[in-house]
C-alpha positions, 0 to 999 in steps of 0.5 A: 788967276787961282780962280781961273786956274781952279775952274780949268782943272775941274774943267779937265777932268769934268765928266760931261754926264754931270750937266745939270741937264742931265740930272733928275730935279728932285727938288723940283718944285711940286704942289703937294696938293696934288697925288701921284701913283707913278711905278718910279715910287713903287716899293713892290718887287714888282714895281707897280705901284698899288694902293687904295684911295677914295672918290669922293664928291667935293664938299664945296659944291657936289656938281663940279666934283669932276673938273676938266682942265686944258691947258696948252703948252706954249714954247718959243724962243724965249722959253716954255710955258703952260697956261691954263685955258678954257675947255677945248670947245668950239664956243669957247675956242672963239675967245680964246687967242691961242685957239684961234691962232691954231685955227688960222696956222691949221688953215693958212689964213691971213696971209699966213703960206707967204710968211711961212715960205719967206721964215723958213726959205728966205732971200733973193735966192730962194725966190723961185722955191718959194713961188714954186711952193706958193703956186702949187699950194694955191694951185688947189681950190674948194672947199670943204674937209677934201680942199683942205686934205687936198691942199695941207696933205698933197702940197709940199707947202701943205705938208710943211705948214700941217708939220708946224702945226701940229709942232707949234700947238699942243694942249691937253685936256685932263680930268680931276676929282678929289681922293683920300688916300685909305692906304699906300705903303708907298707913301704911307706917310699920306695915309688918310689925306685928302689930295687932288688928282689927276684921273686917268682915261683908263679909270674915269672910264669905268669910273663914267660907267659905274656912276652915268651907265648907259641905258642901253646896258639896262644897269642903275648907277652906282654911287662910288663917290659917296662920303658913306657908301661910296667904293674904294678904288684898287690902283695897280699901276703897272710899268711900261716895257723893259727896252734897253734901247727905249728905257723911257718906255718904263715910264711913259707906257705904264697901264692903268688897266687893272685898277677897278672899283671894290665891290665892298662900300667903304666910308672915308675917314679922318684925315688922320686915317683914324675912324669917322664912325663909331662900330655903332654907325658902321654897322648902321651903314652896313645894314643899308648898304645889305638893304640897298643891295638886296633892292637890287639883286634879290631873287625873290620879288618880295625881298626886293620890296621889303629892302627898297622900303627899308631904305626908301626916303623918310624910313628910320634907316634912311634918315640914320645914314642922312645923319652920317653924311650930314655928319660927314658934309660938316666933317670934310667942309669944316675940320678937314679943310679939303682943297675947293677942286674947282677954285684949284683946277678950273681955267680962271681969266689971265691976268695981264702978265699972262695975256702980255705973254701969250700974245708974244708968243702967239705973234712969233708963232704966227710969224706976225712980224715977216713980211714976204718980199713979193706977192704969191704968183696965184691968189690964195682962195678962200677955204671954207672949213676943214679938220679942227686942229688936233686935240690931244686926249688925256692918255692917262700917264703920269706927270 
């Protein structure tokens, strides 16, 4: 009984801001592979949050140093989840169960308007507004993206179903590289680690232009993730707004617009954040780094030639700088133990656990289990194609 009456006192006087859900989780579990730049941990006056990392091409396999993930979030009655699944594409959504569900919810298919009107407008009651919906929603006919406009935007049923939709399917998509952190007096303590991250729109962007530009722009790529060129990224993420009404603005309208690439190369360093390279190498890759400028940007044609042929394949100072990034390669691969960016971050076939989960929320998503009293008053015609379900982009905030 002294139990009981203790919980009611604490009850008494319980302040109900003190609802666990209500509390920040700052214990919450985390992978400490992965780096954030987030204006919350920001240190400055300011609050934006600034450091200096590194792109940088993964030892394990330089080709898939940039990986995409999609992962789709999936909440039902008994809980949330995320599950990783392959990229958003029109292949790869024809064997992907949550990809074709969204498709058969977006269209209405299998049947799917009658069990709709029967979960969210059930018994004998409502059977009139059920067939009042079901006859103006079948009521539109053809084919093709205007049918389907006509019948998902200019029905009430279509409206409906197109809200539920949207609500019910939610992925996104995301890019990844490797990064070392050169310096973060946030985070000092990272300083020199080499952690997976997930790029923002905002800096993939000019990340894209520098390494893949345009041809039409008439400008050579930059190598930026080079282990010994390559060029250090400046982050200056800015926070959102100060709105007393909308103080989650803060966080989630934060700017990765002034974030830029240097225009100085910097080789990545040891994991310690001590120096790869002696001075000797330094400068080694300094002269190549002038040569290779100079190729590029020297006024006089005879400067240019003489600087292409200082760093062109099989010259002394080319085979020099091949050594470093050998010397680099052996570095990242063997001593500093770098994540395999693909193995981590790339979509992996579910195991049965997962695949178990997915399919009972996909069956409660797609109301597998209602089953309408009577049939729809006007047959459902076939609607041929329309919109793909909405995909959401990666909008470039954080975690």
């Amino acid at each position: 009984m002294q139990g009981n009456n203790d919980a009611i006192d604490a009850l008494m006087g319980f302040d109900p801001g003190n609802l666990d859900a209500f509390q920040e989780n700052k214990n919450a579990s985390t992978n400490p592979n992965i780096y954030k730049t987030n204006p919350r941990d920001s240190k400055a006056d300011d609050g934006v949050y600034r450091c200096k990392l590194r792109v940088i091409y993964d030892p394990h396999c330089v080709t898939k140093s940039v990986v995409s993930k999609t992962e789709w979030y999936c909440q039902g009655s008994n809980g949330s989840f995320l599950v990783n699944a392959p990229l958003d594409t029109r292949e790869n959504n024809r064997n992907n169960p949550i990809a074709q569900a969204s498709s058969k919810v977006f269209l209405a298919q299998d049947g799917f308007a009658e069990r709709f009107v029967e979960k969210f407008y059930p018994g004998e009651g409502n059977a009139d507004k059920r067939n009042a919906l079901l006859n103006e929603f079948n009521a539109v006919t053809g084919r093709g993206k205007e049918a389907w406009a006509a019948k998902f935007k200019g029905t009430e049923l279509g409206k409906q179903i197109l809200d539920y939709a949207k609500n019910t399917f939610d992925n996104n998509t995301s890019t990844w590289v490797l990064v070392q952190i050169l310096e973060d007096i946030n985070k000092p303590e990272l300083e020199g680690q080499i952690k997976m991250m997930k790029l923002p729109k905002a800096v993939y962007t000019k990340l894209t232009n520098k390494m893949k530009p345009s041809i039409e722009s008439g400008k050579k790529p930059v190598d930026i993730m080079s282990w010994v060129l390559g060029y250090p990224l400046e982050m200056q993420v800015t926070p959102g707004p100060d709105d007393p009404q909308h103080p989650e603005r803060k966080q989630r309208e934060i700017s990765y617009d002034l974030c830029d690439f240097s225009t100085d190369f910097e080789p990545i360093r040891k994991v310690d954040n001590t120096p790869l390279f002696t001075d000797e190498q330094l400068e080694t890759l300094e002269e190549f780094a002038n040569a290779r400028k100079d190729a590029e940007t020297a006024k006089a044609q005879k400067k240019r030639d003489e600087a292409a042929a200082k760093i062109a394949k099989g010259s002394d100072l080319y085979n020099k700088v091949r050594d470093l990034t050998g010397m680099a390669y052996e570095y990242l691969l063997n001593e500093a133990h770098v994540l395999n960016l693909e193995d981590e971050i790339a979509y992996k076939p579910w195991d049965d656990a997962t695949k178990e989960r997915v399919q009972q929320w996909i069956d409660e998503v797609t109301l597998v289990n209602v089953t309408p009293t009577q049939a729809p008053a006007v047959d459902a015609p076939e609607v041929e194609s329309g919109p793909e379900p909405e995909v959401k982009e990666d909008n470039g905030l954080p975690f």
